[in-house]
C-alpha positions as protocol buffer text, in pm:
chain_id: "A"
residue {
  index: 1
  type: UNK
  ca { x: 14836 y: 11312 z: 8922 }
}
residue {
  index: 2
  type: UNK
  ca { x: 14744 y: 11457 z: 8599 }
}
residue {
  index: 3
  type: UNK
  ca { x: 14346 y: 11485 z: 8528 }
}
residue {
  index: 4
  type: UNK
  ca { x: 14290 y: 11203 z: 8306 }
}
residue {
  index: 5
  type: UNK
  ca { x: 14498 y: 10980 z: 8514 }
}
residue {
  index: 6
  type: UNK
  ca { x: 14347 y: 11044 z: 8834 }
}
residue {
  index: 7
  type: UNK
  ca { x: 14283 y: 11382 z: 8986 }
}
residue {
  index: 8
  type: UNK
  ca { x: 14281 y: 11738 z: 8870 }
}
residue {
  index: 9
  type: UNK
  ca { x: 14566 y: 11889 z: 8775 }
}
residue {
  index: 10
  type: UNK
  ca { x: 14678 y: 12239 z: 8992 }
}
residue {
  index: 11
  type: UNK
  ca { x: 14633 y: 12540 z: 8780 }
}
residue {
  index: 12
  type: UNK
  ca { x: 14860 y: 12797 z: 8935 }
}
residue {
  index: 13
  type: UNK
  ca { x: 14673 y: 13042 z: 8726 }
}
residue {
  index: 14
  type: UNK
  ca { x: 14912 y: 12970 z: 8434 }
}
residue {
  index: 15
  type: UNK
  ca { x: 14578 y: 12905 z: 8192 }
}
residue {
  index: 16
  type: UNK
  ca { x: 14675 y: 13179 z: 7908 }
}
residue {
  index: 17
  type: UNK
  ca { x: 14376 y: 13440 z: 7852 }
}
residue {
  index: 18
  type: UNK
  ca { x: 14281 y: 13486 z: 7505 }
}
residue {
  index: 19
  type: UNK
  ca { x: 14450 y: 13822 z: 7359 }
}
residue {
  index: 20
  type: UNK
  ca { x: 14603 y: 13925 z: 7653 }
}
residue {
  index: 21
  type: UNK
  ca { x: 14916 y: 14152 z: 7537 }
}
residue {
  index: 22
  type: UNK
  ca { x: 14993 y: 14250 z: 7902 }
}
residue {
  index: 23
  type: UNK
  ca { x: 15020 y: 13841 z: 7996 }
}
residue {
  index: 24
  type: UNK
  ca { x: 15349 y: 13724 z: 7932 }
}
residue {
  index: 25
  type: UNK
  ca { x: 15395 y: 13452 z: 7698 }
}
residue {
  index: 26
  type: UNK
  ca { x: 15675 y: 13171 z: 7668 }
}
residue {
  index: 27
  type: UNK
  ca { x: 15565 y: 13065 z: 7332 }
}
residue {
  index: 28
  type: UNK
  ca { x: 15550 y: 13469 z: 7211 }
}
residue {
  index: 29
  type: UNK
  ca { x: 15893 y: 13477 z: 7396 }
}
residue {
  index: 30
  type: UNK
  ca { x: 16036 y: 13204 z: 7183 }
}
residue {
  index: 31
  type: UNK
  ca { x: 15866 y: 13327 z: 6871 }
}
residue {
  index: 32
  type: UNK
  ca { x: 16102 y: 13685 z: 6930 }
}
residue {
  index: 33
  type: UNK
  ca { x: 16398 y: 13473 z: 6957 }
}
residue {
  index: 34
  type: UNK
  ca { x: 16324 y: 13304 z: 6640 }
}
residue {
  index: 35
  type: UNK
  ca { x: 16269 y: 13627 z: 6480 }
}
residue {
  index: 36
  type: UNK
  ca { x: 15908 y: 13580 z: 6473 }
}
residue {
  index: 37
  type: UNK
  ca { x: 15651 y: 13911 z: 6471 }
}
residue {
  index: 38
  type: UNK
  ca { x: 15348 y: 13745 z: 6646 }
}
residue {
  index: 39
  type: UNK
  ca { x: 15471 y: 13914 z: 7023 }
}
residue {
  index: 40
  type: UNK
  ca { x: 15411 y: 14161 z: 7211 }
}
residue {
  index: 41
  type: UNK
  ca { x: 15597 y: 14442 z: 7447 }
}
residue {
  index: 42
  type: UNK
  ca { x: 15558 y: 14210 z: 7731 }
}
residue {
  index: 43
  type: UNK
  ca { x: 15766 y: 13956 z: 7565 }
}
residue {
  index: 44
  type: UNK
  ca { x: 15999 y: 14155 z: 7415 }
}
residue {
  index: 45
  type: UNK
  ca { x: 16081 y: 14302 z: 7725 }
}
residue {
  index: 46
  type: UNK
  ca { x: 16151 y: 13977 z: 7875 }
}
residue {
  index: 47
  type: UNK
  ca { x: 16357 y: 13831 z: 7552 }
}
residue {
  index: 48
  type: UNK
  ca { x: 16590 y: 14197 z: 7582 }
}
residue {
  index: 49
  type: UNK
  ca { x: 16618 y: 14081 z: 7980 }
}
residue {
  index: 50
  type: UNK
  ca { x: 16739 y: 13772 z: 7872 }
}
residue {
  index: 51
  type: UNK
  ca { x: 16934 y: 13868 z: 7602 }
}
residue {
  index: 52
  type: UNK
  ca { x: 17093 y: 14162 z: 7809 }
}
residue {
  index: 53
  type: UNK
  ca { x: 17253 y: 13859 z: 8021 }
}
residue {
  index: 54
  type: UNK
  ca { x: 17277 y: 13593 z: 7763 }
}
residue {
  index: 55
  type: UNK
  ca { x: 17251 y: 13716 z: 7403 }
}
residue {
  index: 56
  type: UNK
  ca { x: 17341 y: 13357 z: 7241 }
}
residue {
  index: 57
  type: UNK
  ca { x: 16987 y: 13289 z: 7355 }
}
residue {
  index: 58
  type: UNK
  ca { x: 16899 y: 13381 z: 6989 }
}
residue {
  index: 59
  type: UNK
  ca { x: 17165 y: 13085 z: 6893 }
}
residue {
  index: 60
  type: UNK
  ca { x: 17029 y: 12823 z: 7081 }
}
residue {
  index: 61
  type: UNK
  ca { x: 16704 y: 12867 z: 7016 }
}
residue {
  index: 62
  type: UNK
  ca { x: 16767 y: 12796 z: 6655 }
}
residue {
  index: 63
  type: UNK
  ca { x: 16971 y: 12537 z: 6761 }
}
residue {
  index: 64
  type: UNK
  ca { x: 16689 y: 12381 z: 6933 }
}
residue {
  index: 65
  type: UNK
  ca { x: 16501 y: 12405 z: 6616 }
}
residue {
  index: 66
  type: UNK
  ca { x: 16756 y: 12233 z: 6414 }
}
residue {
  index: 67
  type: UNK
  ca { x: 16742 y: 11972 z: 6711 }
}
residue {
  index: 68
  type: UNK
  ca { x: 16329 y: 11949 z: 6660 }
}
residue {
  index: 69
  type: UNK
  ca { x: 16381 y: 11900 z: 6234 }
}
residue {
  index: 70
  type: UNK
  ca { x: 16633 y: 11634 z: 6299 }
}
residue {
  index: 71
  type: UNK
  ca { x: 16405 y: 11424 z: 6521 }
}
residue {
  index: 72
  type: UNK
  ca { x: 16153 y: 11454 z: 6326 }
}
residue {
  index: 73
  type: UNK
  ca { x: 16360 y: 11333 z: 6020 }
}
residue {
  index: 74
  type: UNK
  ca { x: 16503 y: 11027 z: 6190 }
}
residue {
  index: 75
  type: UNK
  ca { x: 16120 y: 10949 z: 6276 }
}
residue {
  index: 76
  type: UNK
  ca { x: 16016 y: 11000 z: 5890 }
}
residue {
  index: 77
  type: UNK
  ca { x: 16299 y: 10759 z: 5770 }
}
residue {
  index: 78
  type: UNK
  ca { x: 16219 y: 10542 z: 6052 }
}
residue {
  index: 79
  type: UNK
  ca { x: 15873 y: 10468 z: 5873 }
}
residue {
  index: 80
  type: UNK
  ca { x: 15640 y: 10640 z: 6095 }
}
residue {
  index: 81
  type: UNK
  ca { x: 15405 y: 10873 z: 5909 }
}
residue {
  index: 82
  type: UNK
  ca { x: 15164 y: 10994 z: 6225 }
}
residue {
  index: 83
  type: UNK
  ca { x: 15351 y: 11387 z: 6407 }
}
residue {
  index: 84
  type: UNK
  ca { x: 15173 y: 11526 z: 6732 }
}
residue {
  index: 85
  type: UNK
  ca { x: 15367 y: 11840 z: 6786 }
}
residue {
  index: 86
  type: UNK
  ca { x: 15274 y: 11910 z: 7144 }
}
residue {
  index: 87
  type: UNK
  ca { x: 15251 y: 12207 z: 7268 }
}
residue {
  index: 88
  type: UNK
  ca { x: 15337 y: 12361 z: 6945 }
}
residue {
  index: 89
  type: UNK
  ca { x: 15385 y: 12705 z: 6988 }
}
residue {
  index: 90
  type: UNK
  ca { x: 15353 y: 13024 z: 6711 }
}
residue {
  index: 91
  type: UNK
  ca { x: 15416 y: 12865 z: 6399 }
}
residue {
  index: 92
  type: UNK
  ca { x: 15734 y: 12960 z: 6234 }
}
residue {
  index: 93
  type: UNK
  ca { x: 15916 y: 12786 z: 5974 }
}
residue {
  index: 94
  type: UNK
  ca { x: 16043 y: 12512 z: 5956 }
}
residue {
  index: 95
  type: UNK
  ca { x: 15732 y: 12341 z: 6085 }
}
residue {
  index: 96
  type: UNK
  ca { x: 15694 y: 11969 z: 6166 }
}
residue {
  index: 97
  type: UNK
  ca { x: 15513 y: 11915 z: 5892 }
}
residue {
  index: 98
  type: UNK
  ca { x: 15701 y: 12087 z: 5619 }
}
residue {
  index: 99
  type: UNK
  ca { x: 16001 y: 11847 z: 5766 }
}
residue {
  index: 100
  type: UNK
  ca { x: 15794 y: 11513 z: 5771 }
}
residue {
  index: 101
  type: UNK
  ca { x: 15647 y: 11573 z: 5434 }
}
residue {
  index: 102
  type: UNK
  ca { x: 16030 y: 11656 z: 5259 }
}
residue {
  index: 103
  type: UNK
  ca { x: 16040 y: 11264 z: 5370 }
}
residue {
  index: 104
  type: UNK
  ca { x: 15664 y: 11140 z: 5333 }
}
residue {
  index: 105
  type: UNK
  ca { x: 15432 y: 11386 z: 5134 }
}
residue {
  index: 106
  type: UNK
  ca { x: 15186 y: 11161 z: 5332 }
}
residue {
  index: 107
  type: UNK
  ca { x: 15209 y: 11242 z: 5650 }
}
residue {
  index: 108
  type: UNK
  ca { x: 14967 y: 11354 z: 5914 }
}
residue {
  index: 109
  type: UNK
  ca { x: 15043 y: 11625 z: 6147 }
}
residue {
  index: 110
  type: UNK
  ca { x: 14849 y: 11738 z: 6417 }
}
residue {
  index: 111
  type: UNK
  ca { x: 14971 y: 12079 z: 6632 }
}
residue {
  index: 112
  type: UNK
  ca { x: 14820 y: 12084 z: 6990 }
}
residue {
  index: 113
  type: UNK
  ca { x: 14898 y: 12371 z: 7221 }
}
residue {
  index: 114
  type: UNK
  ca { x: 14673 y: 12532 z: 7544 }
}
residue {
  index: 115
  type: UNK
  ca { x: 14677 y: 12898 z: 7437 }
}
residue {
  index: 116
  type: UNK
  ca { x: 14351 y: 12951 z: 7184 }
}
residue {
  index: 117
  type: UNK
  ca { x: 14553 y: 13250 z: 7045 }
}
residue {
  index: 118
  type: UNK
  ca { x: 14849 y: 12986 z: 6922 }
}
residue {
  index: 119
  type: UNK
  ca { x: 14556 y: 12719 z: 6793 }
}
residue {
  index: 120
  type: UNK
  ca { x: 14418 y: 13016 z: 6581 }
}
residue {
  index: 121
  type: UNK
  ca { x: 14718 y: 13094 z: 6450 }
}
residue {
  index: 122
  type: UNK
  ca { x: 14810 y: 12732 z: 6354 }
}
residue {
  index: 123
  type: UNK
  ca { x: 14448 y: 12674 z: 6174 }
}
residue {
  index: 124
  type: UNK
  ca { x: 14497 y: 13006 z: 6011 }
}
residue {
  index: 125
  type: UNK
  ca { x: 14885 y: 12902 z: 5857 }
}
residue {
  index: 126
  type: UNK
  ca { x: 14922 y: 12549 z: 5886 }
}
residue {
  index: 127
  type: UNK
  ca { x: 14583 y: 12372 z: 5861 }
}
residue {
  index: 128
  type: UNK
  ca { x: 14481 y: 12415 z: 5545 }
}
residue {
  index: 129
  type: UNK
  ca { x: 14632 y: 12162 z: 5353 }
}
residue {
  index: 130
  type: UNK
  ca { x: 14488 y: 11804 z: 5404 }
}
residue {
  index: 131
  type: UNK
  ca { x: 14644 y: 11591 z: 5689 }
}
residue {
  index: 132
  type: UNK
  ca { x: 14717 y: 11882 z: 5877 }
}
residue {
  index: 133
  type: UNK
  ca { x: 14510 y: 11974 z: 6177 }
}
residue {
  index: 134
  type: UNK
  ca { x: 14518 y: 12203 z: 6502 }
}
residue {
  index: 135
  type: UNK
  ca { x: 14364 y: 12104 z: 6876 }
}
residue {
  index: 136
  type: UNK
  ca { x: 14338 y: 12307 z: 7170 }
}
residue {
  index: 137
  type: UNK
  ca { x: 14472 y: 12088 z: 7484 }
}
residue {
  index: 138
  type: UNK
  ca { x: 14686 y: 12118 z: 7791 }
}
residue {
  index: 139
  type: UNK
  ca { x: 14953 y: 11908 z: 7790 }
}
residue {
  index: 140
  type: UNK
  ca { x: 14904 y: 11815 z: 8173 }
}
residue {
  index: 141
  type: UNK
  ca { x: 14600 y: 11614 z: 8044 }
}
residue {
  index: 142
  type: UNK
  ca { x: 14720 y: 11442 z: 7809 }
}
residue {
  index: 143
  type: UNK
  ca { x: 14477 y: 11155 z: 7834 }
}
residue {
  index: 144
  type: UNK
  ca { x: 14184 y: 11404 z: 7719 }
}
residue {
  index: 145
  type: UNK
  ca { x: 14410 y: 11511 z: 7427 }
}
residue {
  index: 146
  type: UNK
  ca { x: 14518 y: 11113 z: 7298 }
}
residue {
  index: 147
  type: UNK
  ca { x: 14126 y: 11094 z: 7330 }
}
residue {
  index: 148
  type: UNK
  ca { x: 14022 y: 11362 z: 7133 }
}
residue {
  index: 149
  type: UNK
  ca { x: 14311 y: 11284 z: 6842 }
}
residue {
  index: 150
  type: UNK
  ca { x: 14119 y: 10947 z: 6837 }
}
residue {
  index: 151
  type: UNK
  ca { x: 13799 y: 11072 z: 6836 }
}
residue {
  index: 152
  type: UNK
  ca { x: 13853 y: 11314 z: 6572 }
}
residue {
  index: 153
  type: UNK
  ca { x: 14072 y: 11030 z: 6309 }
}
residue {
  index: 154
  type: UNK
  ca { x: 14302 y: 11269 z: 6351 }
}
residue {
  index: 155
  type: UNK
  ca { x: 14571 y: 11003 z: 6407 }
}
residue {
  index: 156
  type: UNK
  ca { x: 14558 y: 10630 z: 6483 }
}
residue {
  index: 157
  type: UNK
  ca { x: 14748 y: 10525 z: 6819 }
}
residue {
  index: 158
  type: UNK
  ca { x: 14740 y: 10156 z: 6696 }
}
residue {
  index: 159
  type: UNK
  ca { x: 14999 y: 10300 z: 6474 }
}
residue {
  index: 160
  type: UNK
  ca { x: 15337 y: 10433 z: 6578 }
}
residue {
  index: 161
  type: UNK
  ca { x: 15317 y: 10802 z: 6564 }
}
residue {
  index: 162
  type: UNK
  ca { x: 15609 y: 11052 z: 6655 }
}
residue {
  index: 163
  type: UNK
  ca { x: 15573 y: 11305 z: 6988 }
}
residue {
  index: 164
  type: UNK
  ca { x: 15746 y: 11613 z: 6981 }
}
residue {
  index: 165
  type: UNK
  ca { x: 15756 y: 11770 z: 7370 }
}
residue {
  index: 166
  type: UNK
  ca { x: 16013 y: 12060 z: 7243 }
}
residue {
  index: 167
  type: UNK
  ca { x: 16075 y: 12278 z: 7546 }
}
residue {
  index: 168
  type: UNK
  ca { x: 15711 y: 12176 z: 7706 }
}
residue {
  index: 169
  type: UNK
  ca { x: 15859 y: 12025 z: 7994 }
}
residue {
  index: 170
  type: UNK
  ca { x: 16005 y: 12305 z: 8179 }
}
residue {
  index: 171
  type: UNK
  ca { x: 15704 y: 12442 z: 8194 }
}
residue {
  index: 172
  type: UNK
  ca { x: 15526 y: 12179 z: 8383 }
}
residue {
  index: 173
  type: UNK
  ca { x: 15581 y: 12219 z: 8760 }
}
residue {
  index: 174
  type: UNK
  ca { x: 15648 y: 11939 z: 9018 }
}
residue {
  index: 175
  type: UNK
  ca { x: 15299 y: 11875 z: 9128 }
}
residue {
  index: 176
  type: UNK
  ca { x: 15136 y: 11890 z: 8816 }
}
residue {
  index: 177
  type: UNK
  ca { x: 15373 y: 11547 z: 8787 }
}
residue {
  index: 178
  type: UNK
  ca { x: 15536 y: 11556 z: 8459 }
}
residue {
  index: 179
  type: UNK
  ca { x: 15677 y: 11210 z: 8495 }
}
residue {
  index: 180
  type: UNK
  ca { x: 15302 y: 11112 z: 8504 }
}
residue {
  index: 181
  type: UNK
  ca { x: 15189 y: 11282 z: 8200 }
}
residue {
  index: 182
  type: UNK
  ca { x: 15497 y: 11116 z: 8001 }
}
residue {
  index: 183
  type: UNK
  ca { x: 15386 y: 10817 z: 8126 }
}
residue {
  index: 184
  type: UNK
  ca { x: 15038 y: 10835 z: 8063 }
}
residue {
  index: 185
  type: UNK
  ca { x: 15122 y: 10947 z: 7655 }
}
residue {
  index: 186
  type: UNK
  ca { x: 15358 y: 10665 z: 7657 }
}
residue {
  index: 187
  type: UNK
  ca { x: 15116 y: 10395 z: 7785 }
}
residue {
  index: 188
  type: UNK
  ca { x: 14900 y: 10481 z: 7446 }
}
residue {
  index: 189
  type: UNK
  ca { x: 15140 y: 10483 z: 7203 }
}
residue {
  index: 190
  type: UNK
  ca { x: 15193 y: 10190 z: 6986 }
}
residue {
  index: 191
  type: UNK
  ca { x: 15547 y: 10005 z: 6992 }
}
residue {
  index: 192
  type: UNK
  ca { x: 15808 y: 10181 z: 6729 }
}
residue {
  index: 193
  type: UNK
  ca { x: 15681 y: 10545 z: 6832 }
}
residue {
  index: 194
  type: UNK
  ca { x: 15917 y: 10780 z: 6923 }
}
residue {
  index: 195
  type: UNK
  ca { x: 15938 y: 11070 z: 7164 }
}
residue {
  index: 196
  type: UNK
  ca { x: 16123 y: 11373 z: 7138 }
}
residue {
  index: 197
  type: UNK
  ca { x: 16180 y: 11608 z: 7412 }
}
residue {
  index: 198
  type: UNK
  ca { x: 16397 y: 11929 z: 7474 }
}
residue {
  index: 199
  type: UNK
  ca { x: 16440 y: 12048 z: 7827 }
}
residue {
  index: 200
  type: UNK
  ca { x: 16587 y: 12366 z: 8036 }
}
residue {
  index: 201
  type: UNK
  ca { x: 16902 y: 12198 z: 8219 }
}
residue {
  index: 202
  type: UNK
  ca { x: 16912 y: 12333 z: 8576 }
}
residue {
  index: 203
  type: UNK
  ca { x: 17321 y: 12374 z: 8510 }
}
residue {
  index: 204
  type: UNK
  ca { x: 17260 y: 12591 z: 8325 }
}
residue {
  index: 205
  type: UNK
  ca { x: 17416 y: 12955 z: 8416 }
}
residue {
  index: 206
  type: UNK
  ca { x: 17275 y: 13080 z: 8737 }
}
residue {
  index: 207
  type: UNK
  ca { x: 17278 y: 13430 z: 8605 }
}
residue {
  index: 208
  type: UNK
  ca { x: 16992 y: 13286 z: 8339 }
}
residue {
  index: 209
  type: UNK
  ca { x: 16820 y: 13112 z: 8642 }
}
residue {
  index: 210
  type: UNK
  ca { x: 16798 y: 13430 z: 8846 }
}
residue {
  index: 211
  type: UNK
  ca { x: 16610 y: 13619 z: 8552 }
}
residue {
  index: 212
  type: UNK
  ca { x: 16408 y: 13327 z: 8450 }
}
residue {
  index: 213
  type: UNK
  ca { x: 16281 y: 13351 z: 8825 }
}
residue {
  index: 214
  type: UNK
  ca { x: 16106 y: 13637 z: 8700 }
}
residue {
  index: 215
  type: UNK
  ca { x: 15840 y: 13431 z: 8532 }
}
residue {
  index: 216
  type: UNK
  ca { x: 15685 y: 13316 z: 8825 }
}
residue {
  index: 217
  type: UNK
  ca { x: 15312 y: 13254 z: 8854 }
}
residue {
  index: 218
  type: UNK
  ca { x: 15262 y: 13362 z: 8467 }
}
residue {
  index: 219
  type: UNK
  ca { x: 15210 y: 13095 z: 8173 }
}
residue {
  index: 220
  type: UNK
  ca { x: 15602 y: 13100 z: 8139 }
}
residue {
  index: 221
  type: UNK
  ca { x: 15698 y: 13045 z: 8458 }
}
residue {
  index: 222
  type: UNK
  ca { x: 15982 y: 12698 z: 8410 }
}
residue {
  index: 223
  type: UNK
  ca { x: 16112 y: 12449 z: 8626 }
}
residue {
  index: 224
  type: UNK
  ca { x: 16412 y: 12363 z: 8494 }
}
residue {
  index: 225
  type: UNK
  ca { x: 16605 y: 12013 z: 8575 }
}
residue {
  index: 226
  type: UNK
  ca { x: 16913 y: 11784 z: 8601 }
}
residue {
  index: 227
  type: UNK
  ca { x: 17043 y: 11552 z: 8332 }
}
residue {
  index: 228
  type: UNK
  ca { x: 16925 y: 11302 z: 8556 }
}
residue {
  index: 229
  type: UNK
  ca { x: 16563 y: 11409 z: 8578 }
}
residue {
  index: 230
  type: UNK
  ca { x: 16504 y: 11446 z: 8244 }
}
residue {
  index: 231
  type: UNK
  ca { x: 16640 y: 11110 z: 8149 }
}
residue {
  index: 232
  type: UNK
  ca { x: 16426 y: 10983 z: 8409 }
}
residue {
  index: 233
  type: UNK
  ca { x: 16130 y: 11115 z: 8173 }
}
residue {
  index: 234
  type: UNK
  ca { x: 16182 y: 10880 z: 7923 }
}
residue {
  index: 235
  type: UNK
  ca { x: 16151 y: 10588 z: 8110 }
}
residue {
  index: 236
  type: UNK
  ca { x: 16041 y: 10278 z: 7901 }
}
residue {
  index: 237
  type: UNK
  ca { x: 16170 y: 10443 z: 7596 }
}
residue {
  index: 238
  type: UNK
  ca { x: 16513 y: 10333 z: 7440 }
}
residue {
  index: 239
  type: UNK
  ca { x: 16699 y: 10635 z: 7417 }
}
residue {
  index: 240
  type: UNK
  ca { x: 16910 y: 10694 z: 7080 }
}
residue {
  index: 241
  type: UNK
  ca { x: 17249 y: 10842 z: 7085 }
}
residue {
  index: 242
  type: UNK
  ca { x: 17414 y: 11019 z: 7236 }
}
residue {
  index: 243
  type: UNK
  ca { x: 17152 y: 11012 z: 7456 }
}
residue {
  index: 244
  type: UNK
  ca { x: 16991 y: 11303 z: 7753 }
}
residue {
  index: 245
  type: UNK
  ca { x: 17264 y: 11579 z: 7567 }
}
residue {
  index: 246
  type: UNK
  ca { x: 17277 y: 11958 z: 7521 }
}
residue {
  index: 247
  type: UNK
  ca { x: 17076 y: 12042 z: 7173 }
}
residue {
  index: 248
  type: UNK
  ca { x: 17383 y: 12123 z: 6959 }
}
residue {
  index: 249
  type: UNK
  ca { x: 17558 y: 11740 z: 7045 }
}
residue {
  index: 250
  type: UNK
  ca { x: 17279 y: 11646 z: 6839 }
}
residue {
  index: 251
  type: UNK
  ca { x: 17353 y: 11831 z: 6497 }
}
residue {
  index: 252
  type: UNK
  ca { x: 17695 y: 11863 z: 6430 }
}
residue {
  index: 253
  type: UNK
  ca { x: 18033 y: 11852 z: 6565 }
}
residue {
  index: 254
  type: UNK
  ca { x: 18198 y: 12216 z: 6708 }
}
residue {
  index: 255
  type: UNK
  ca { x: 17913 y: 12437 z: 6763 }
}
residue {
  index: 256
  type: UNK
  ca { x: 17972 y: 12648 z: 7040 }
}
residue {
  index: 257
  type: UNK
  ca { x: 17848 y: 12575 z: 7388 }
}
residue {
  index: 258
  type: UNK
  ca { x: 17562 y: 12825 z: 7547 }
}
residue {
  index: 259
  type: UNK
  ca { x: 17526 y: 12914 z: 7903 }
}
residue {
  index: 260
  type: UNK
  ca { x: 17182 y: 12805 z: 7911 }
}
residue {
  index: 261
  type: UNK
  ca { x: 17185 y: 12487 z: 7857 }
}
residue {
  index: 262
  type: UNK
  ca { x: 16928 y: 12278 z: 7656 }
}
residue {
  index: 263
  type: UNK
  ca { x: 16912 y: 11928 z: 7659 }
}
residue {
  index: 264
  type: UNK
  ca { x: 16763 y: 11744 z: 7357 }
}
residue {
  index: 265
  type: UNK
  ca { x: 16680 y: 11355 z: 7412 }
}
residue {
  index: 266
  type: UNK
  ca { x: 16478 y: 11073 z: 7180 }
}
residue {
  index: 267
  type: UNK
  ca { x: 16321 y: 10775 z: 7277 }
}
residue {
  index: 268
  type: UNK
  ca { x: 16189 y: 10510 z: 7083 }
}
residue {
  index: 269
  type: UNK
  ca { x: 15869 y: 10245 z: 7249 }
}
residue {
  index: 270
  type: UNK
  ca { x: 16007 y: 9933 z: 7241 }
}
């Protein structure tokens, strides 16, 4: 179980060291794809690997972005004026708050991610504008970071408030029981919240699986899973259509598929 449920979660020496350029980094690794700067060699090398194999990589990444914007949309005109972006990542625009406040200049937006290096570079870009805040927390205890969000004010759980998870998942192995931590952030979040998630699909090409094998043991090593699986996630959550489906179902008809495959889902508390 997750620590904050019961237990200590297992470490597998995935904790990030502050400025570390020789310590691979998924959300560095995503930031190249997007055409971000904030990386280093060790990521770029591992972006070119996985570009060398599957170069649309840069396509669906974006498209996963477009996939984040859109649930975060749906959750603005659905009322809801509380964002936890979990497990954030480098900032690079569009950000979940420049999206929720389009809708509701209002809104409150809090970014939470486990590497200090990505918190400082959220409180340096995107926390200076009231209703806007940055927390160092791990994910896989959750429980201590619902806490400190209510200890702070940062948000108010009585109220609905919308999750985004946006390929978080993957990166949470087996025993550190991601099921669990869903759970235990569901469990706190008042009725009409939503949750979106974006996970690796493990049908995805098995060319891409072989190099992604490569991350093993480092903060980017991924676990990626079945249709199945990650519907199983979002137990207790209604899903909205079209349901557990690969990111660019979500935005528009006749995009192109991508060998990796990344599934997008929502879920709303009943």
């Amino acid at each position: 179980m997750v620590e904050g449920t019961e237990g200590t979660a297992p470490e597998h020496n995935r904790i990030p060291h502050p400025l570390d350029p020789g310590e691979l980094s998924s959300a560095r690794v995503y930031d190249y794809l997007l055409g971000g700067k904030d990386n280093y060699d060790v990521d770029r090398d591992m972006a070119r690997q996985m570009l060398s194999t599957a170069p649309e990589l840069k396509t669906l990444a974006w498209f996963t972005r477009g996939f984040m914007r859109k649930a975060v949309e749906m959750a603005a005109d659905a009322g809801i004026r509380q964002f936890i972006d979990l497990g954030s990542g480098i900032p690079i625009s569009p950000n979940v708050h420049e999206v929720a406040r389009e809708i509701e200049p209002s809104a409150q937006v809090v970014y939470v991610d486990y590497d200090p290096v990505v918190v400082a570079h959220c409180e340096a870009l995107l926390a200076g504008p009231p209703g806007i805040s940055a927390l160092l927390g791990d994910v896989r205890r959750p429980l201590d970071i619902l806490d400190k969000l209510h200890d702070g004010a940062l948000i108010d759980l009585d109220k609905p408030v919308a999750i985004t998870l946006v390929s978080v998942l993957h990166y949470v192995m087996d025993d550190e029981d991601p099921a669990g931590i869903v759970a235990a952030i569901r469990d706190r979040l008042a009725p009409g919240s939503y949750l979106t998630i974006t996970h690796g699909s493990s049908d995805s090409d098995p060319e891409i699986l072989r190099i992604l094998t490569g991350t093993k043991d480092t903060p980017a090593q991924v676990c990626f899973r079945s249709t199945p699986q990650t519907e199983a996630f979002l137990s207790g959550f209604e899903l909205l259509e079209p349901g557990v489906a690969p990111v660019q179902q979500w935005l528009r008809p006749g995009l192109p598929d991508t060998r990796m495959v990344m599934l997008g889902a929502i879920g709303r508390k009943p």
